[in-house]
Gaussian input, Z-matrix of N, CA and C with variables (Angstrom, degrees):
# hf/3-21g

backbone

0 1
 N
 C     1     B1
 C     2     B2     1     A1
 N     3     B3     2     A2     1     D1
 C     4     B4     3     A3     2     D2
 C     5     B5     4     A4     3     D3
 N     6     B6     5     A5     4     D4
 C     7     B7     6     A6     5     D5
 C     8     B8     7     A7     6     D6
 N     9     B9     8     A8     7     D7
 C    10    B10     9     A9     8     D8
 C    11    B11    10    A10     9     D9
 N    12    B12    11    A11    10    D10
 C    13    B13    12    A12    11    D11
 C    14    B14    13    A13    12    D12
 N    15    B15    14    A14    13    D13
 C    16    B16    15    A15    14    D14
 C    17    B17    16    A16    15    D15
 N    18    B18    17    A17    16    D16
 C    19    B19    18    A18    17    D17
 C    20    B20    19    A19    18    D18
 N    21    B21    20    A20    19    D19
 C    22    B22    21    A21    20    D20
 C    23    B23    22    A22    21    D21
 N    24    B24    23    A23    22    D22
 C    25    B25    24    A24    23    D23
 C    26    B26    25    A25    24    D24
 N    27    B27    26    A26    25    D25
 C    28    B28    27    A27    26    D26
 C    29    B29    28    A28    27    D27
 N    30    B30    29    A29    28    D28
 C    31    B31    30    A30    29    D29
 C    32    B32    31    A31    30    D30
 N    33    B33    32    A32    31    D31
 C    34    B34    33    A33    32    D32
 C    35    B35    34    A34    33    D33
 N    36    B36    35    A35    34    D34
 C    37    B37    36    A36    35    D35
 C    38    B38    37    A37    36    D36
 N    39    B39    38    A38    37    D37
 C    40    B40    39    A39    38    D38
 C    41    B41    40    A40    39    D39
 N    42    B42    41    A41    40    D40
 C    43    B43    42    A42    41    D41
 C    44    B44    43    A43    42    D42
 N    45    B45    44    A44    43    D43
 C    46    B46    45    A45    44    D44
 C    47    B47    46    A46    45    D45
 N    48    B48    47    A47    46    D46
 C    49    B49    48    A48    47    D47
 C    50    B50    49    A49    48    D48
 N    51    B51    50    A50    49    D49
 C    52    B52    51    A51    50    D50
 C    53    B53    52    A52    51    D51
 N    54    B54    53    A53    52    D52
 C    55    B55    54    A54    53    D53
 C    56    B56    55    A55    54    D54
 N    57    B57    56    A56    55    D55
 C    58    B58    57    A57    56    D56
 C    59    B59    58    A58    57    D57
 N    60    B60    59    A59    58    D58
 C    61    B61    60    A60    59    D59
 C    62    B62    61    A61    60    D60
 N    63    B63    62    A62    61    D61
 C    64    B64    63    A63    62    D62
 C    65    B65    64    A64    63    D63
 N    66    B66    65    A65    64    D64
 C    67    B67    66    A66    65    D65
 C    68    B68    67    A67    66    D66
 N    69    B69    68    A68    67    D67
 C    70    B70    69    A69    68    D68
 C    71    B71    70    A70    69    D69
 N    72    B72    71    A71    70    D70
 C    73    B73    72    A72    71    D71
 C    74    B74    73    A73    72    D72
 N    75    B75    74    A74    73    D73
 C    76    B76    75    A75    74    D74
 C    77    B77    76    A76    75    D75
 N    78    B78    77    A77    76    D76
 C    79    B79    78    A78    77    D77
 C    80    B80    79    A79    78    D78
 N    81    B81    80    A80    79    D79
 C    82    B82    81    A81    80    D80
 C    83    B83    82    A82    81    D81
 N    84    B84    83    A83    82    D82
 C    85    B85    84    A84    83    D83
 C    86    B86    85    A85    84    D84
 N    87    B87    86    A86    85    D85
 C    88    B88    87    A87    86    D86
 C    89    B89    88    A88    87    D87
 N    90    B90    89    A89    88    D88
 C    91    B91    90    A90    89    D89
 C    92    B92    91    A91    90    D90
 N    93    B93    92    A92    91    D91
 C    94    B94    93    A93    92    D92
 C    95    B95    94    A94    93    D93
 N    96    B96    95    A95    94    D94
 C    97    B97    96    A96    95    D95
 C    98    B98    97    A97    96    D96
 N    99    B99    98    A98    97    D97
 C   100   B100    99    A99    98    D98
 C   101   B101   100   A100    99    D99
 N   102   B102   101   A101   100   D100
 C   103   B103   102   A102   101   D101
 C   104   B104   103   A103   102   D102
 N   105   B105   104   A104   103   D103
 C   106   B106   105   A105   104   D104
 C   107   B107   106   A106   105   D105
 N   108   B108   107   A107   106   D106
 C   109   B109   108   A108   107   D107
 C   110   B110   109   A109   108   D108
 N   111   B111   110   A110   109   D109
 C   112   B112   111   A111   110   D110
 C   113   B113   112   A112   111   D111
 N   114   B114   113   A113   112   D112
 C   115   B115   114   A114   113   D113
 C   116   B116   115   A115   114   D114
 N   117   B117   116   A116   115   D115
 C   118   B118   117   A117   116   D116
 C   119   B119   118   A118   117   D117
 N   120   B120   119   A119   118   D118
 C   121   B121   120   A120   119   D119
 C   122   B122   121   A121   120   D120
 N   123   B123   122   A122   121   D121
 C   124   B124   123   A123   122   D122
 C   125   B125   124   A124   123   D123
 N   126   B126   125   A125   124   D124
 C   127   B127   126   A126   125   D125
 C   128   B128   127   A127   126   D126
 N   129   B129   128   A128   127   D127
 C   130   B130   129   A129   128   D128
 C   131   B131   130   A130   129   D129
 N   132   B132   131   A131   130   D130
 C   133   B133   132   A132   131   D131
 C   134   B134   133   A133   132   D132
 N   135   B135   134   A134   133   D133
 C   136   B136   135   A135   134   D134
 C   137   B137   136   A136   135   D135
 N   138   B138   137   A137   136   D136
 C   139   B139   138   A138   137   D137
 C   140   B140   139   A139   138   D138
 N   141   B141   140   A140   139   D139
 C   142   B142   141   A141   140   D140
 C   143   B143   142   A142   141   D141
 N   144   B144   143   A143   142   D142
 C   145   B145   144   A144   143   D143
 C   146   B146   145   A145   144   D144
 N   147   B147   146   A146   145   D145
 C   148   B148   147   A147   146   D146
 C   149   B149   148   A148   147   D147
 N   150   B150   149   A149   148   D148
 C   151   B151   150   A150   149   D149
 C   152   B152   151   A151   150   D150
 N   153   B153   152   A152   151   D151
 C   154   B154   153   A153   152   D152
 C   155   B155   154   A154   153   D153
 N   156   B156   155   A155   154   D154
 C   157   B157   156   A156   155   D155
 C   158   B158   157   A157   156   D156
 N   159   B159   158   A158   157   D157
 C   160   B160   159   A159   158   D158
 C   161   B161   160   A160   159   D159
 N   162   B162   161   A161   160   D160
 C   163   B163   162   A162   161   D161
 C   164   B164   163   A163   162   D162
 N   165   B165   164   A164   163   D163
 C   166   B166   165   A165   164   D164
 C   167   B167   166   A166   165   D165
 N   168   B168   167   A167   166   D166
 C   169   B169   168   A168   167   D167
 C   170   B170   169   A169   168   D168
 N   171   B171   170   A170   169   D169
 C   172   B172   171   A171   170   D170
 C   173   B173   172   A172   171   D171
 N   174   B174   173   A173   172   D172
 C   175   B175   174   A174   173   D173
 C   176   B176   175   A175   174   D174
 N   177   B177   176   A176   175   D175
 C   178   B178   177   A177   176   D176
 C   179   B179   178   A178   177   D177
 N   180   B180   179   A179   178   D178
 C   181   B181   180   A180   179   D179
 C   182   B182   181   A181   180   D180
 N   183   B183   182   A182   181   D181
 C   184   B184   183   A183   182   D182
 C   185   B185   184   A184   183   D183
 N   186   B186   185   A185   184   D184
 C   187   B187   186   A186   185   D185
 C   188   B188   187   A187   186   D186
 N   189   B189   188   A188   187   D187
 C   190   B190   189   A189   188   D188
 C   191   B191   190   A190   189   D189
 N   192   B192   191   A191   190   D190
 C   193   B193   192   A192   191   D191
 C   194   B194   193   A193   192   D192
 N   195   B195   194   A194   193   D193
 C   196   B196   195   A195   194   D194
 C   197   B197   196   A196   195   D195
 N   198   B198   197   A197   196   D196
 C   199   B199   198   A198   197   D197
 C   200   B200   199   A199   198   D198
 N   201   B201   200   A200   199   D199
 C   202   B202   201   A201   200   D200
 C   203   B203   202   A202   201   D201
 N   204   B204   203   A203   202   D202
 C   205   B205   204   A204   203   D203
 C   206   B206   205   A205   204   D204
 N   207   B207   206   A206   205   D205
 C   208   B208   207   A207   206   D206
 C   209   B209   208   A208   207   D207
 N   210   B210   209   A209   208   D208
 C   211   B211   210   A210   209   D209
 C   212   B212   211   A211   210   D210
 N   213   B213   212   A212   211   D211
 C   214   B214   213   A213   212   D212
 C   215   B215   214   A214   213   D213
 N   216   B216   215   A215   214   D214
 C   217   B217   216   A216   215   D215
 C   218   B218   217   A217   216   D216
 N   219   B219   218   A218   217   D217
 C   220   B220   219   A219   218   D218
 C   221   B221   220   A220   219   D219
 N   222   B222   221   A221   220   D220
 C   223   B223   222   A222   221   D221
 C   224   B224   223   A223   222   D222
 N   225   B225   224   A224   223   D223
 C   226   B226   225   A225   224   D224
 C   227   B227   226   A226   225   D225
 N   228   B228   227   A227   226   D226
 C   229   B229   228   A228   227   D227
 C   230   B230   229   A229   228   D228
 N   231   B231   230   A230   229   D229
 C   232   B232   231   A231   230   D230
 C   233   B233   232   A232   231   D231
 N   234   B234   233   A233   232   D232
 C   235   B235   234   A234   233   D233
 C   236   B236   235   A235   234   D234
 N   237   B237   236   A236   235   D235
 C   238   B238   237   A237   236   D236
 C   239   B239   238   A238   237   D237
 N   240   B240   239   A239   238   D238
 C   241   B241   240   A240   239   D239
 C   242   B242   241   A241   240   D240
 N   243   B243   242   A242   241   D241
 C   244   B244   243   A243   242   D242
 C   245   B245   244   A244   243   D243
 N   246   B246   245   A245   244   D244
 C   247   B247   246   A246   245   D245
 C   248   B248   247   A247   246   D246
 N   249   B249   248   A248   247   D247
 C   250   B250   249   A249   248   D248
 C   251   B251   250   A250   249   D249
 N   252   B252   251   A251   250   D250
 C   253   B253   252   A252   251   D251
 C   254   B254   253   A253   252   D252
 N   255   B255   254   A254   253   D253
 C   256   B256   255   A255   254   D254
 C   257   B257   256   A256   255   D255
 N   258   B258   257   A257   256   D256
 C   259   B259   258   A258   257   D257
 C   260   B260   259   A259   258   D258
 N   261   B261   260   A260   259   D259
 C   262   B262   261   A261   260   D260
 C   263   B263   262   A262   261   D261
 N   264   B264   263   A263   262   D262
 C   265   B265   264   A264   263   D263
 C   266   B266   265   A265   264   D264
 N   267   B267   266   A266   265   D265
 C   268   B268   267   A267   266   D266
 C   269   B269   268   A268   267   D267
 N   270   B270   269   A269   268   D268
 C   271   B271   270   A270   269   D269
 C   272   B272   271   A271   270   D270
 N   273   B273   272   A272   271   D271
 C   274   B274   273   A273   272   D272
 C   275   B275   274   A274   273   D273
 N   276   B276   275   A275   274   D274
 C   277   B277   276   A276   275   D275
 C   278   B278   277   A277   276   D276
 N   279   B279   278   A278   277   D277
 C   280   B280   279   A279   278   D278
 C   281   B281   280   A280   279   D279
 N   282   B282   281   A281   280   D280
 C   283   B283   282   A282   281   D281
 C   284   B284   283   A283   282   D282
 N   285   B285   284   A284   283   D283
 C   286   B286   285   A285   284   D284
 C   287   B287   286   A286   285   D285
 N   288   B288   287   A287   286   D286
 C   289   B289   288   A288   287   D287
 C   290   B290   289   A289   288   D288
 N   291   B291   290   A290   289   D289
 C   292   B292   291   A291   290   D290
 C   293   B293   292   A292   291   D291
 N   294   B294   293   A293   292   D292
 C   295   B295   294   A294   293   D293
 C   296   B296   295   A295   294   D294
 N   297   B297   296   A296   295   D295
 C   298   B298   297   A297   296   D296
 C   299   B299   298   A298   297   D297
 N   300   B300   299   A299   298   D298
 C   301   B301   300   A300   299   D299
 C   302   B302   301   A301   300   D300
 N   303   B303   302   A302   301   D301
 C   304   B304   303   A303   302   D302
 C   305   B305   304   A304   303   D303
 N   306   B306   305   A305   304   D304
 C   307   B307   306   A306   305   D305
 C   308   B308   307   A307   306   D306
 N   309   B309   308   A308   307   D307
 C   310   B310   309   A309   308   D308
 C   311   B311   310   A310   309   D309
 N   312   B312   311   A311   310   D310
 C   313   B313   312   A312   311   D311
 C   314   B314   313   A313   312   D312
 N   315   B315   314   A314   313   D313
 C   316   B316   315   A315   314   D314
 C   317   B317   316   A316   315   D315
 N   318   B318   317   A317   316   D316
 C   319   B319   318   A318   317   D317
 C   320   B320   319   A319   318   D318

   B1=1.4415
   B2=1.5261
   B3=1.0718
   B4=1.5104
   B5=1.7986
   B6=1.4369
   B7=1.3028
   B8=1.5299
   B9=1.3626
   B10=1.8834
   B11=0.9287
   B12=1.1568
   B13=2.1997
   B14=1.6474
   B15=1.3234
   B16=1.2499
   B17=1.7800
   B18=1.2804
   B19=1.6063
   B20=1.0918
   B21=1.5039
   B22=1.4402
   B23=2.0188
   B24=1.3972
   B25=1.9363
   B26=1.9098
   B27=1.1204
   B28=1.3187
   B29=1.3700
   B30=1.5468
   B31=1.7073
   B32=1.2934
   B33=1.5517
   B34=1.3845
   B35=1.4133
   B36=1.4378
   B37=1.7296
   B38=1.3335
   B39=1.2806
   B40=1.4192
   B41=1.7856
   B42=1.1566
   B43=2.0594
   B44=1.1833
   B45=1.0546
   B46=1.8594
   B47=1.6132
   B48=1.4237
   B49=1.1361
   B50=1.5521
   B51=1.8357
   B52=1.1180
   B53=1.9375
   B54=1.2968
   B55=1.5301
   B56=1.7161
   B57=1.1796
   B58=1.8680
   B59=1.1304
   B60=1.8837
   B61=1.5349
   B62=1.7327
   B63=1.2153
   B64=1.7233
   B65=1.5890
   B66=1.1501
   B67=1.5469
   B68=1.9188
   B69=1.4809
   B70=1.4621
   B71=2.0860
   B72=1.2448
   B73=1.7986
   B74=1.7274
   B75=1.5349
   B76=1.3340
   B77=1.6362
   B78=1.3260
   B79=2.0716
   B80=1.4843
   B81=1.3120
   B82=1.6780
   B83=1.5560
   B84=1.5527
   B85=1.1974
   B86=1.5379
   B87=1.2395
   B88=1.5149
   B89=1.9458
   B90=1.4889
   B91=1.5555
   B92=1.7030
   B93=0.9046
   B94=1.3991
   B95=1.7680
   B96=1.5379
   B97=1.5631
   B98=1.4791
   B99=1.2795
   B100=1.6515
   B101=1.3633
   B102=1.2923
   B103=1.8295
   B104=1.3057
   B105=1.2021
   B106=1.4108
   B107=1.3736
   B108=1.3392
   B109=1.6201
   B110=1.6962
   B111=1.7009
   B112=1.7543
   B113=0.9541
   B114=1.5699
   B115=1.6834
   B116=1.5394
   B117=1.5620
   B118=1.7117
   B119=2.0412
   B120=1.0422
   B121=1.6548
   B122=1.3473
   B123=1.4778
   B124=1.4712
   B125=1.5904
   B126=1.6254
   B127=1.3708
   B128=1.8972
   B129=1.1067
   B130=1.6926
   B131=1.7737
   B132=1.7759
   B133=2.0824
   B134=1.2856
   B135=1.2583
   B136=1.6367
   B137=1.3415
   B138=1.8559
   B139=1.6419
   B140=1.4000
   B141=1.5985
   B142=1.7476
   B143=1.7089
   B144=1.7069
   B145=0.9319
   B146=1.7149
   B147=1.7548
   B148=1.4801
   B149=1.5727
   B150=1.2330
   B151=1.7202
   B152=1.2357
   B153=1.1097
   B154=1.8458
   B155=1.3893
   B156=1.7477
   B157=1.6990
   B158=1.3843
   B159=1.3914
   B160=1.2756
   B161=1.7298
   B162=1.1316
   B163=1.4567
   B164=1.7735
   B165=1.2235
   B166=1.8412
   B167=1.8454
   B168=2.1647
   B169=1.5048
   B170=1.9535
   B171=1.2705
   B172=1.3224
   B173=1.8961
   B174=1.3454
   B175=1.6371
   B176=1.9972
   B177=1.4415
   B178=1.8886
   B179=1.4099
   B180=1.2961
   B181=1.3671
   B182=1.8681
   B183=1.3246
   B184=1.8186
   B185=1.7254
   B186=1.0173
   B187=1.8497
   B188=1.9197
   B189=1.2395
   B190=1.5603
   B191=1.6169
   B192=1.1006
   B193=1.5885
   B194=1.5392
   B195=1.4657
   B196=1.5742
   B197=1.2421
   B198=1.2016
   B199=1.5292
   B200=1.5264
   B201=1.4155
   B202=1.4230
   B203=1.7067
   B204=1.2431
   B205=1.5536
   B206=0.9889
   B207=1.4400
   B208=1.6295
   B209=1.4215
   B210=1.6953
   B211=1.3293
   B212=1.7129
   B213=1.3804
   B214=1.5879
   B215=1.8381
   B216=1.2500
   B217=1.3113
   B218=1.4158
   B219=1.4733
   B220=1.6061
   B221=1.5520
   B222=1.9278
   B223=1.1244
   B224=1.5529
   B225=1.7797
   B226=1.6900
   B227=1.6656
   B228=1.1904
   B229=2.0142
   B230=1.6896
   B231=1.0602
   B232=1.3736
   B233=1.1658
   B234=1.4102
   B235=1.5398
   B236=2.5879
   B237=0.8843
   B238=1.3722
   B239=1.7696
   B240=1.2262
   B241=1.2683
   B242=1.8737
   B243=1.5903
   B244=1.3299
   B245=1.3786
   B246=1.0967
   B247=1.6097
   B248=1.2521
   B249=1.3459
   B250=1.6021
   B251=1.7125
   B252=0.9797
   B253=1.5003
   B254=1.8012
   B255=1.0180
   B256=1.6760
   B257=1.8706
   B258=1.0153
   B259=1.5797
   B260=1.6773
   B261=1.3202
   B262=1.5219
   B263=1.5366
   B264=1.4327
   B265=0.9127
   B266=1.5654
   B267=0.8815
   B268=1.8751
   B269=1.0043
   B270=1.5180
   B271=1.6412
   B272=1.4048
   B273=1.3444
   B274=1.1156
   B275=1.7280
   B276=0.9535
   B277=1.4960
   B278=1.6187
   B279=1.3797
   B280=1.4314
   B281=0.9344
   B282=1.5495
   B283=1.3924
   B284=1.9859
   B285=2.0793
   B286=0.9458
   B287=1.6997
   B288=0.8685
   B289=1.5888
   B290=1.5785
   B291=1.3237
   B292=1.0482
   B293=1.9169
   B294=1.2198
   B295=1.3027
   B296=1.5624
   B297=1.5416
   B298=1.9147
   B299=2.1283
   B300=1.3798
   B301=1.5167
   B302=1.4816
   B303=1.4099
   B304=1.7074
   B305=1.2692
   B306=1.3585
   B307=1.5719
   B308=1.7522
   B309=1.0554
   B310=1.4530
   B311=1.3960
   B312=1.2073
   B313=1.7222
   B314=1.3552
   B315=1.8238
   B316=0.9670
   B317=1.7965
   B318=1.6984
   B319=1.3863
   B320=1.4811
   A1=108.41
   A2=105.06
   A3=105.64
   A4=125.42
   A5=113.92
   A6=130.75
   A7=125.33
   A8=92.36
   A9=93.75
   A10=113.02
   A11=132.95
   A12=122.11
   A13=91.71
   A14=129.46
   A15=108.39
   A16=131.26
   A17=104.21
   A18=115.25
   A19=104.26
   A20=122.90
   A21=126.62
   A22=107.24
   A23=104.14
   A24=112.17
   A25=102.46
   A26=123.58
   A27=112.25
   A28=112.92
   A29=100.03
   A30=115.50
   A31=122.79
   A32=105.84
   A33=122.92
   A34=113.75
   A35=99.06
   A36=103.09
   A37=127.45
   A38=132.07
   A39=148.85
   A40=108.22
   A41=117.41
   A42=107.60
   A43=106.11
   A44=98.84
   A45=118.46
   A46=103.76
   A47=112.74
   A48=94.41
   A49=135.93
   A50=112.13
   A51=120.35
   A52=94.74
   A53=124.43
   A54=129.96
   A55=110.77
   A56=103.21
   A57=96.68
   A58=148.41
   A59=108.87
   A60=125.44
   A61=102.54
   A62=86.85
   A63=115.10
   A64=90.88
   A65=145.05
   A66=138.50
   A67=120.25
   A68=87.36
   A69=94.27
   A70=115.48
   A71=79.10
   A72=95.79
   A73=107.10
   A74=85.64
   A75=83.32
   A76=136.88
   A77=97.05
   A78=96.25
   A79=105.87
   A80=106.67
   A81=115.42
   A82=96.59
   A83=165.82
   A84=158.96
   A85=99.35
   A86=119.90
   A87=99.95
   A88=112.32
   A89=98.38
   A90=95.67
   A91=104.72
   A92=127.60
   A93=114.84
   A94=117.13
   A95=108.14
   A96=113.66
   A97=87.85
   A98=123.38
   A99=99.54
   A100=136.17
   A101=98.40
   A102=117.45
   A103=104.17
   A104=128.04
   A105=121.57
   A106=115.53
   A107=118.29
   A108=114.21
   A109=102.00
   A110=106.68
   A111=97.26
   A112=117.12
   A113=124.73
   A114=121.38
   A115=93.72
   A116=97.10
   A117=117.30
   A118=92.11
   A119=114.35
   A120=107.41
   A121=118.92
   A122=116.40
   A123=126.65
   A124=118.86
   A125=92.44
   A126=85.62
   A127=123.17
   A128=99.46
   A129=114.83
   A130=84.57
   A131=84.06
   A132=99.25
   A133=91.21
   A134=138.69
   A135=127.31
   A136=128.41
   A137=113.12
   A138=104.35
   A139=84.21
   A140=96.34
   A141=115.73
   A142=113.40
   A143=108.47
   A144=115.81
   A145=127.48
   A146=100.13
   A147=134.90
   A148=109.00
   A149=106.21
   A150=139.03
   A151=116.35
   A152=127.98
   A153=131.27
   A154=94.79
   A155=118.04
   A156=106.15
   A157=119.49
   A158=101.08
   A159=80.10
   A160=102.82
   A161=121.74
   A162=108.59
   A163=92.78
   A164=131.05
   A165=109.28
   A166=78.98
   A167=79.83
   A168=81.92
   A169=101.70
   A170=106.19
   A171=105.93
   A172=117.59
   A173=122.00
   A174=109.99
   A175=94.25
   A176=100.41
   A177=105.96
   A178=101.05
   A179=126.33
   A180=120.86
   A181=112.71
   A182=109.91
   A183=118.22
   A184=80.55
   A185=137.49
   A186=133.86
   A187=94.29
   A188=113.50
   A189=103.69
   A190=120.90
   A191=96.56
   A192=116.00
   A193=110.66
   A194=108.41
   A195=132.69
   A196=111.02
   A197=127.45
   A198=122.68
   A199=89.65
   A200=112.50
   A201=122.11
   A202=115.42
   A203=117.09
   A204=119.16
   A205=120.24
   A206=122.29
   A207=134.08
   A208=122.50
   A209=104.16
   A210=108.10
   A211=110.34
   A212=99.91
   A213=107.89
   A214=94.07
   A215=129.20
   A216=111.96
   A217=89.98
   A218=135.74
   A219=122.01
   A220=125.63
   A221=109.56
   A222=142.82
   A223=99.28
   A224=97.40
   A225=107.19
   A226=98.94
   A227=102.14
   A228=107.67
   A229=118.44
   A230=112.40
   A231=118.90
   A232=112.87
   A233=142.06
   A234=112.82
   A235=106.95
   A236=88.55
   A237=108.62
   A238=85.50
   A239=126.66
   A240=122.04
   A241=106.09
   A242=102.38
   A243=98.09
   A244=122.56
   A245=128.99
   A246=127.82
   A247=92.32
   A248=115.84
   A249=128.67
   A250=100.51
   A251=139.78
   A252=132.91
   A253=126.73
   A254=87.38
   A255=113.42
   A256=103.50
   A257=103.06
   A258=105.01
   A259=117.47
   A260=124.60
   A261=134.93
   A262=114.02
   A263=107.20
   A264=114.79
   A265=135.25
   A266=114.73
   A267=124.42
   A268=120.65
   A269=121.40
   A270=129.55
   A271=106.00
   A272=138.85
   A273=103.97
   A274=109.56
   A275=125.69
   A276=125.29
   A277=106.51
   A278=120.00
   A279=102.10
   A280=104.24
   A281=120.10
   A282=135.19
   A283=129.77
   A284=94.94
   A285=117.67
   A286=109.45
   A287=114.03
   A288=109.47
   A289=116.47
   A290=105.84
   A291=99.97
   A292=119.10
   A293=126.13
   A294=120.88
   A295=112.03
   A296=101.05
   A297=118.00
   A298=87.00
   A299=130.73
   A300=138.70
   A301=100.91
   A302=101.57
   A303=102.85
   A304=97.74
   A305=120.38
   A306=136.42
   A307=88.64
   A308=147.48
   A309=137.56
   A310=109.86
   A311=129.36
   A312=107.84
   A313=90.36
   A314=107.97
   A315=149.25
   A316=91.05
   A317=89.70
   A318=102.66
   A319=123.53
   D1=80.05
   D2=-169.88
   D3=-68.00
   D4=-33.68
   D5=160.15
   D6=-55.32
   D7=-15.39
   D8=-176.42
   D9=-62.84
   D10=-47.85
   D11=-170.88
   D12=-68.29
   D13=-46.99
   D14=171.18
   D15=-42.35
   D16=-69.11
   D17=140.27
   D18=-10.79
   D19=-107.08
   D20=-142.78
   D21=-64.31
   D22=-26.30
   D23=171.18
   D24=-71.71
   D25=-11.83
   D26=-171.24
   D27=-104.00
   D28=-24.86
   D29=-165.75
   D30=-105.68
   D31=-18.83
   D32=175.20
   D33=70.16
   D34=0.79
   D35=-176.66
   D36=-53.64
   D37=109.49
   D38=155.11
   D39=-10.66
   D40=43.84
   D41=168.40
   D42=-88.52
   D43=-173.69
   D44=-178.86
   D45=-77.88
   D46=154.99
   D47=173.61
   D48=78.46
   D49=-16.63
   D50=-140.62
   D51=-57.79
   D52=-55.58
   D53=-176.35
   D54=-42.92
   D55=-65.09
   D56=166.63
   D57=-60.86
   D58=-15.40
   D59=150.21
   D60=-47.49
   D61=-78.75
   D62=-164.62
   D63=-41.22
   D64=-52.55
   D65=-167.18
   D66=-92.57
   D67=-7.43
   D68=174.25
   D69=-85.79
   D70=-43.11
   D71=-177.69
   D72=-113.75
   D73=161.41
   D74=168.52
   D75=-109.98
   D76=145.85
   D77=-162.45
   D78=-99.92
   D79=42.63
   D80=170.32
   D81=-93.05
   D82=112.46
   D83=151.62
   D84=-41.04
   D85=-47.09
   D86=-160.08
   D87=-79.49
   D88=-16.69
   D89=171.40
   D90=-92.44
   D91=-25.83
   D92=177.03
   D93=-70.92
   D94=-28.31
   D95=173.05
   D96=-69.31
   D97=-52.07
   D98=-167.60
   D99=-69.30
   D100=-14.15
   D101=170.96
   D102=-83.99
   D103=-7.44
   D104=172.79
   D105=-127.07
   D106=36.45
   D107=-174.43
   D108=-157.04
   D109=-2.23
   D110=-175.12
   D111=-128.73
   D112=178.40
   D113=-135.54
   D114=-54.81
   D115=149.14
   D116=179.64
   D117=-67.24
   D118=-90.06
   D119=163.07
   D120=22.40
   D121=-56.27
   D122=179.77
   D123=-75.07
   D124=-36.39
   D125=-167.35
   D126=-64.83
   D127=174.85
   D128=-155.34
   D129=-78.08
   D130=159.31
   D131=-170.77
   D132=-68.81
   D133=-51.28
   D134=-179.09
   D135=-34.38
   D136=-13.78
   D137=-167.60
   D138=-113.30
   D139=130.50
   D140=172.97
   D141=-52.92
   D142=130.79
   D143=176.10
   D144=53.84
   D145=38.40
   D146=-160.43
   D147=4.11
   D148=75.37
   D149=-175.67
   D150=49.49
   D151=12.89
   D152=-161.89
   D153=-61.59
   D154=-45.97
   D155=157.18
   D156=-126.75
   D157=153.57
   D158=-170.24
   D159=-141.85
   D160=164.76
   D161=-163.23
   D162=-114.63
   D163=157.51
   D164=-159.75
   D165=173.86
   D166=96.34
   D167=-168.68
   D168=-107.15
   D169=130.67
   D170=-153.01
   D171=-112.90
   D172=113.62
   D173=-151.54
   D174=-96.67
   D175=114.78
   D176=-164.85
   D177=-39.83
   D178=-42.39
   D179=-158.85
   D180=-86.85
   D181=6.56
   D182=173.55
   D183=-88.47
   D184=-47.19
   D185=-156.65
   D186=-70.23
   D187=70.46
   D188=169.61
   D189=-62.63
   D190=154.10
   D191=174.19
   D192=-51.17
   D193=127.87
   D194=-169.31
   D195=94.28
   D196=-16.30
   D197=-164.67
   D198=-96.42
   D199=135.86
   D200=-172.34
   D201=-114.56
   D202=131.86
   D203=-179.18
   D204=-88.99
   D205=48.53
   D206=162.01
   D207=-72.50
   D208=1.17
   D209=-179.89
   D210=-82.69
   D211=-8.10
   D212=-149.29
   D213=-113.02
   D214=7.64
   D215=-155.17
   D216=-101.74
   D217=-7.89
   D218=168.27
   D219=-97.78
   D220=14.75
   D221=175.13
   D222=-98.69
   D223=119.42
   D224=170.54
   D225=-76.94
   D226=145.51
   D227=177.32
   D228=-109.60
   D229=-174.54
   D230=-160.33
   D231=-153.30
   D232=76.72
   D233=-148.27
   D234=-108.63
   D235=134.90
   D236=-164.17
   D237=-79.79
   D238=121.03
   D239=177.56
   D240=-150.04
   D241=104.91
   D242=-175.69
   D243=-116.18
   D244=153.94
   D245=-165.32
   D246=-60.67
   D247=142.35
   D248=174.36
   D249=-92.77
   D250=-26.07
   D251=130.07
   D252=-0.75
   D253=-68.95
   D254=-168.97
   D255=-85.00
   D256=-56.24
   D257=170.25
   D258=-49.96
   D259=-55.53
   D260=160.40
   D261=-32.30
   D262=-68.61
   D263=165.28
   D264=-49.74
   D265=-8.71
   D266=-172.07
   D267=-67.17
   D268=-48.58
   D269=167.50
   D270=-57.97
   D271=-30.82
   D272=-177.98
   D273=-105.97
   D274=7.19
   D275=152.82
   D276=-67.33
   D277=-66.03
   D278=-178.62
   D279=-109.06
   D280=88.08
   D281=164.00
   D282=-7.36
   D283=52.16
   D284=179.79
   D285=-58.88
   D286=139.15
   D287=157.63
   D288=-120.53
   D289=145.27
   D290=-178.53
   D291=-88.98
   D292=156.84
   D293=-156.68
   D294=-151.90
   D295=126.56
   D296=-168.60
   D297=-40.19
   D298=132.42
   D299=156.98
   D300=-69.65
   D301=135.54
   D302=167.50
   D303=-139.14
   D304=136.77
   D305=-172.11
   D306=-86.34
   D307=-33.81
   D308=175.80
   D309=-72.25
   D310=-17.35
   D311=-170.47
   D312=-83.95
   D313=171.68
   D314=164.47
   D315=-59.30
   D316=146.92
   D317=163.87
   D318=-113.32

């Protein structure tokens, strides 16, 4: 979710975590569209297969209003679209529970 520290620096929104988002990534939109939209070549030794693909999973409601996705229009897409049926349902097939996030525990 690459937009989130942007998100969460723009919105002030109350999440988990909110200080270690915000200090892990960066909440500039226009440098994060560019780390994720320019020549693979450039990109840093850390991104697998120096971005030629790249997987860039994106939550609609971090993309606020005015900010425009012209960064993305020379990027072929892929779009992940799952029955909201089946998703609802998931926790209780594998008896997921859901659980308070704490940015201090061990992972």
């Amino acid at each position: 979710e690459p937009f989130y520290a942007y998100y969460l620096n723009k919105t002030r929104s109350p999440h988990p975590c909110f200080d270690e988002v915000v200090a892990s990534q960066s909440p500039d939109y226009i440098q994060v569209a560019k780390q994720l939209s320019e020549d693979p070549s450039n990109a840093p030794s850390n991104i697998p297969n120096k971005g030629k693909i790249q997987y860039q999973k994106h939550m609609t409601h971090h993309m606020l209003q005015g900010e425009g996705l012209s960064w993305s229009k020379d990027l072929k897409h892929c779009f992940l679209i799952r029955d909201p049926r089946q998703v609802v349902s998931m926790p209780k097939k594998t008896g997921y529970r859901h659980r308070q996030v704490s940015c201090n525990q061990s992972r």
